[in-house]
N, C-alpha and C positions, 0 to 999 in steps of 0.2 A: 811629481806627476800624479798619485794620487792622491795629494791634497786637492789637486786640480780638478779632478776628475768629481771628487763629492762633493766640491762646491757648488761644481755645476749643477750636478742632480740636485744640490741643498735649494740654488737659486730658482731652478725648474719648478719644482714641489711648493717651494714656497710662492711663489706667483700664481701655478695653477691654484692653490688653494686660496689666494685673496680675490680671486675673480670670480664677484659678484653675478655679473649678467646672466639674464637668463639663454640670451641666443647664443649662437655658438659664433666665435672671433676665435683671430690672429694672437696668439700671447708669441709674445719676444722677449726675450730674454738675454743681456748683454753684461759678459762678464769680463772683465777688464784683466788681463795678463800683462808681467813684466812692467815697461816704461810705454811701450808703444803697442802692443799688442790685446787682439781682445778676442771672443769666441762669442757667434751669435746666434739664438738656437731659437729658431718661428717654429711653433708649435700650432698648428691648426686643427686636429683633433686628439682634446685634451685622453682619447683613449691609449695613445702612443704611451703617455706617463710610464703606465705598465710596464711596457715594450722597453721603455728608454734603459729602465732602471739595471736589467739585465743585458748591456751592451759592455764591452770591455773598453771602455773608456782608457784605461791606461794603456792600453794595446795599438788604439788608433791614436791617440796624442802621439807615440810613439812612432808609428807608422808613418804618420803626416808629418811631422816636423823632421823624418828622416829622410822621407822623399822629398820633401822642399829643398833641404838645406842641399839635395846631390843635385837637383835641378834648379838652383837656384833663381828659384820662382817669387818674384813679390808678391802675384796674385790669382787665384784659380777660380775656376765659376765650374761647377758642375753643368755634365753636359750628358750624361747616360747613365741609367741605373740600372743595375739584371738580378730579377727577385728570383729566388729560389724556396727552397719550404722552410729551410733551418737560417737562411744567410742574406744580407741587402750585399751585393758587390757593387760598388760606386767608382764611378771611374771621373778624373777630375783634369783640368787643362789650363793652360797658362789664356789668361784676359791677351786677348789683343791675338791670336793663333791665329792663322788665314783658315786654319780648317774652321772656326768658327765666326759667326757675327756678332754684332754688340751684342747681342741678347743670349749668348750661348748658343741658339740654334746652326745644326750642322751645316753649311757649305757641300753644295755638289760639285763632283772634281776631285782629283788629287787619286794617290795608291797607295794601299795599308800594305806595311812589310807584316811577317810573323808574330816578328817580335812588338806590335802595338805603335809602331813609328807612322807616322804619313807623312809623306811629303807630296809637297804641291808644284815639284818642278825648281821652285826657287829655295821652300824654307822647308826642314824636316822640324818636327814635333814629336814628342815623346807622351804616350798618355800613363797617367797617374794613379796609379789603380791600388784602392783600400779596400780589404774586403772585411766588414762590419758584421757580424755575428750577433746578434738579436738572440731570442730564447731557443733551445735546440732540444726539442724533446730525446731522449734517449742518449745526448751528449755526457761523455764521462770527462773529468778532471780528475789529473792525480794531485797526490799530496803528501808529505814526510811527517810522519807525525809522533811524538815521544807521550807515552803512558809512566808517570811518578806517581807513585804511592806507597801504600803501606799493605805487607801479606802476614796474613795469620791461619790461621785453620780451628773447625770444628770438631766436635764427638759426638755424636747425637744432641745438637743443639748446645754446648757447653764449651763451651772453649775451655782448654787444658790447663790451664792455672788454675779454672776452678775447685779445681780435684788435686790439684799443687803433684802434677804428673812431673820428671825428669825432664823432658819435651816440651816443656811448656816454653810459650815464643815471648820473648817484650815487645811491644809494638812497635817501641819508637825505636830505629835503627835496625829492623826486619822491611830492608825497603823492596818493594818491584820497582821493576824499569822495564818496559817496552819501547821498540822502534818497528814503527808500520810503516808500509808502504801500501797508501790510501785511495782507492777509485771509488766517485761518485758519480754516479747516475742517476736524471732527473728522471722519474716514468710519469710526473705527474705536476699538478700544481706546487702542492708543496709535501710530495711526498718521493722521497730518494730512498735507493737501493748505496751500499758502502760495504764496497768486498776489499780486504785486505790481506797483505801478507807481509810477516814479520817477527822477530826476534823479542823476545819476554824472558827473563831473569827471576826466580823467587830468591829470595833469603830470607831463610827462617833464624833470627837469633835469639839463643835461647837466653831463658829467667834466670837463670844458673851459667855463672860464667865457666866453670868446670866441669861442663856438660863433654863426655867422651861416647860417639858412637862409634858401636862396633856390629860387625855384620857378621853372620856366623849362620851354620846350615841351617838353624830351628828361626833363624830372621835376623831381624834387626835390634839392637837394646840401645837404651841410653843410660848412662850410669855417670857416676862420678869417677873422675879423673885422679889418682893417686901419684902424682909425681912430688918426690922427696923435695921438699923448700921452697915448690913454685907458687909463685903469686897468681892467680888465673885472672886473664883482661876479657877475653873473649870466645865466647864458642859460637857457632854457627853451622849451616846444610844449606846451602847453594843449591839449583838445578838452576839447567837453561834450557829454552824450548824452541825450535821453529812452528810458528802458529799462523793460522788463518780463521779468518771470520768474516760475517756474512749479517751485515745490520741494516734490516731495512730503519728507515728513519722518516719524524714527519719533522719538517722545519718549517715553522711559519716565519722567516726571515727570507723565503724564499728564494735565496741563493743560489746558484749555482758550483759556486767552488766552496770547499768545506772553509766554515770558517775559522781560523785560528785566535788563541786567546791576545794577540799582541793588535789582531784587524779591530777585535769588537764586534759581535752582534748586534740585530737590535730586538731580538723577538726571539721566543723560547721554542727551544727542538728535544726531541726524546726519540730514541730506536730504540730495540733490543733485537738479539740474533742468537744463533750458535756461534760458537769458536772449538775449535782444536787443535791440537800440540802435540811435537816429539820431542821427546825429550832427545837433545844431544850430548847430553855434559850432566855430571853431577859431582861435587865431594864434600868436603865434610874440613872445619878448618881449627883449630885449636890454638887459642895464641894467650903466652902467658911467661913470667921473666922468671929468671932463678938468680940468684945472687946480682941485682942488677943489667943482667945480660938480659933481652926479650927472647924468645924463642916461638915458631911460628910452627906445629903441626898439620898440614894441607897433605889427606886421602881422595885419591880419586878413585871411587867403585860408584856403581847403582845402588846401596846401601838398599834396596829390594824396591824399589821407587819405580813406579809403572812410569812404561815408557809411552803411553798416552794420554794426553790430560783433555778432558771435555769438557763443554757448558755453557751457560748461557751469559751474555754481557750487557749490560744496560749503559747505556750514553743516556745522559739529559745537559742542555747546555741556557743558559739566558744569559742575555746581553754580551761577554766578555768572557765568561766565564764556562770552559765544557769538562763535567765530570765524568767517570768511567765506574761499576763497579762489576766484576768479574768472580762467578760463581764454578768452581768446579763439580762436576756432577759425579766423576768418579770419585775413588777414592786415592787417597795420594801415596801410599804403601800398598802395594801388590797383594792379596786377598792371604791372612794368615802368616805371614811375614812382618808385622807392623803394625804400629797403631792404627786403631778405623777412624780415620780424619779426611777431611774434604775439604780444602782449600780454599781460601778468598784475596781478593782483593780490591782495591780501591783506591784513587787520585785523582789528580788533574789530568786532562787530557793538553801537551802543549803542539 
């Protein structure tokens, strides 16, 4: 169905744009579906273009071929349209209805039931009614959306390896993961508001596999691990956050529904916003074998880890592809209890 649907616009665009003339004409457009079917689309003022592009095409293919197939209609001719500010409601009828003439126009006579039925004494009728959504200022769409990437943290500008700190993180396999729950709102041509709320993961895994944190009244330390004949595989510090954010965004793709990386864009967008977070969850995980046995150390404390995280986030996306990166503005250990580090992050948005 949405192959269907961009062909159409493909074939639209494409016609409008090879039409030379300077006066204004009829462009039609006919695109051949299945074995026997075809969709035909007379365009008389090529300013609709606009308009078309933001129509839910796969919503009314849907629509139409649903109510045909219950009413088992060969053929419909439009016969009443009712404009509204955000919406076209089209209402559609079977060729050959006594409520209409050859030409579609209405017949006097006959009695509407509630439910859209007329009958004329002899034949009842059903009318067919799509309602087509055009551009809808202020309309929000939601959307599920997963944040992958990579989290590390700063010190005044230096990341913690520099200074070969205990703490220090590896990048690769210190992964974030987010899952949003996404509403966009057009307020403009191409410019959207995207408030969200949603679940965020950090793991910090450290340089040093035998990294042991322990929490105790003067804070938090990290030291090395002293267990008699163990092989150390991994250490790590988890949190997890309920978070919300707030991105205004400009998308010159003009969209309406956020676009994902599997749709494709075709034009480049950037926001930035606030975000914040509680933290619900944190521990601390220690995994490493002794005499061929594995053994798995997992503490659950606040290891002195503020329970709110802040800051700003940056989206920018072109064509296929949407980035995210994610700056904490507090700091990530409660004030003298921990290192002075501030948080980041970075990936794909899917």
């Amino acid at each position: 169905m949405k192959t269907t649907a961009v062909c159409i616009l493909a074939c639209i665009l494409s016609a409008v744009a090879q039409a030379q003339a300077p006066e204004q004409k009829n462009d039609t457009i006919i695109v051949e579906l299945a074995r026997t079917s075809r969709v035909i689309f007379t365009i008389r003022d090529r300013s609709d273009i606009q308009q078309l592009k933001h129509y839910n095409f796969n919503q009314l293919f849907h629509d139409v071929l649903t109510k045909l197939e219950a009413n088992d209609t060969s053929a419909l001719v439009r016969n009443d349209t009712a404009h509204s500010t955000d919406s076209e409601e089209v209402y559609w009828t079977r060729k050959g209805d006594s409520r209409y003439d050859e030409n579609g126009n209405p017949r006097e006579g006959g009695t509407y039931s509630d439910g859209g039925s007329y009958s004329d004494g002899e034949h009842e009728h059903v009318d067919i009614h799509i309602d087509v959504h055009g551009r809808r200022w202020g309309r929000t769409w939601q959307s599920t959306n997963f944040d992958v990437g990579i989290n590390n943290y700063m010190s005044d500008g230096s990341f913690s390896d520099a200074s070969n700190e205990k703490y220090a993180v590896r990048p690769w396999g210190s992964w974030y993961v987010g899952v949003w729950s996404t509403q966009r709102s057009r307020v403009g041509r191409n410019f959207f508001l995207e408030w969200a709320l949603g679940l965020s993961w950090y793991n910090f895994k450290f340089q040093d596999d035998d990294v042991l944190i322990t929490e105790t009244d003067d804070g938090v330390t990290f030291t090395a691990a002293d267990i008699p004949d163990a092989t150390y595989k991994k250490s790590k510090l988890s949190a997890s956050y309920i978070m919300a954010s707030f991105i205004p965004m400009i998308d010159l793709d003009d969209n309406d529904q956020r676009t994902r990386v599997w749709e494709g864009g075709s034009a480049f967008r950037i926001g930035i916003g606030p975000y914040i977070g509680y933290r619900i969850g944190s521990h601390s995980k220690l995994v490493y074998s002794v005499d061929g046995d594995r053994e798995k150390d997992k503490e659950r404390n606040n290891f002195y880890l503020n329970n709110l995280r802040y800051g700003a986030r940056l989206q920018i996306g072109f064509h296929s592809t949407d980035l995210f990166f994610n700056y904490d503005i507090n700091k990530l250990f409660t004030d003298g209890k921990g290192p002075d580090l501030n948080a980041f992050s970075f990936g794909v948005i899917f």
